[in-house]
Each structure stands twice: as structure tokens, then as C-alpha cells.
C-alpha positions, 0 to 999 in steps of 0.5 A: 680832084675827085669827080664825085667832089660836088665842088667839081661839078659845080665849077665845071657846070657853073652854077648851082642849078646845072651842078643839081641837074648833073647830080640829079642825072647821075644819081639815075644813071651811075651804075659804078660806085653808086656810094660815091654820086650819093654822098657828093649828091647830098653833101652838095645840097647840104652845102649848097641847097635850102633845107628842101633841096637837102630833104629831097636829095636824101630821100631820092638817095635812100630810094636809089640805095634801096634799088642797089641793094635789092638789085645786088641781093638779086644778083647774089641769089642768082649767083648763088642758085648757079653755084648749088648747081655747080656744086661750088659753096657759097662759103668757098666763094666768100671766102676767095673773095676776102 
């Protein structure tokens, strides 16, 4: 079974509760396959919460994507700047990396 499934968290946390705590903690912390906490996350709430639990994971999980893609842009100009100083184009990297 798929870890970020919210039906695994909840039969290994036990009750709702614990599985929202979990999810909650993960949202926070995840780092490898953000997308992944974040769909379960709000399919967990939209499956098993009220409509206020749904809302507040939507929005905790815009604000955390939000904060992923400003770090990952951060990390491409950076990149980016490394490579004119190497001399290598961005549309070489790109490229190897299709």
C-alpha cells in the first residue's frame, strides 16, 4: 500500500485525530515528493473531515506549495548563475535533462 494513501495513516495512527497530526507534521517536514503529503493530506480531510478541516488543509497546502516553488525557482537561478560562470547554457541542461 502507497505511504502517502490517508487510509495508511489512518490504520496505523488509529483514529482520525492522530492521522491529522501525522499529516499535519508531514506537510511541515516532507522535503521528498512534497505533492505526494499534499494530495493524501486533502484527500484525507475531504474524505474524512468537516468542511473546516477541508478548508484549512487546502489552504495550509497552498501556502506549503507556495514555499516549494519559490524554493525550487531559487534553486534553478542559482543554478543558473553557476552555469553562465561556467559557460554551460541553461537550454543544454534542459535539454539533458528531458
Amino acid at each position: 500500500m502507497e505511504v502517502t494513501n490517508p487510509w495508511f495513516f489512518n490504520r496505523a495512527f488509529g483514529d482520525h485525530k492522530h492521522c491529522r497530526k501525522i499529516m499535519q507534521r508531514a506537510l511541515n517536514s516532507v522535503s521528498d515528493w512534497p505533492e505526494g503529503i499534499c494530495d493524501a493530506y486533502v484527500a484525507f480531510e475531504r474524505e474524512e473531515g468537516t468542511l473546516e478541516q477541508y478548508d484549512v488543509a487546502v489552504t495550509r497546502v497552498d501556502a506549503q506549495m507556495k514555499r516549494i516553488r519559490d524554493r525550487r525557482e531559487k534553486v534553478r537561478r542559482v543554478a543558473g548563475e553557476g552555469l553562465r560562470e561556467t559557460g554551460v547554457s541553461q537550454q543544454r541542461v534542459e535539454a539533458e535533462n528531458l
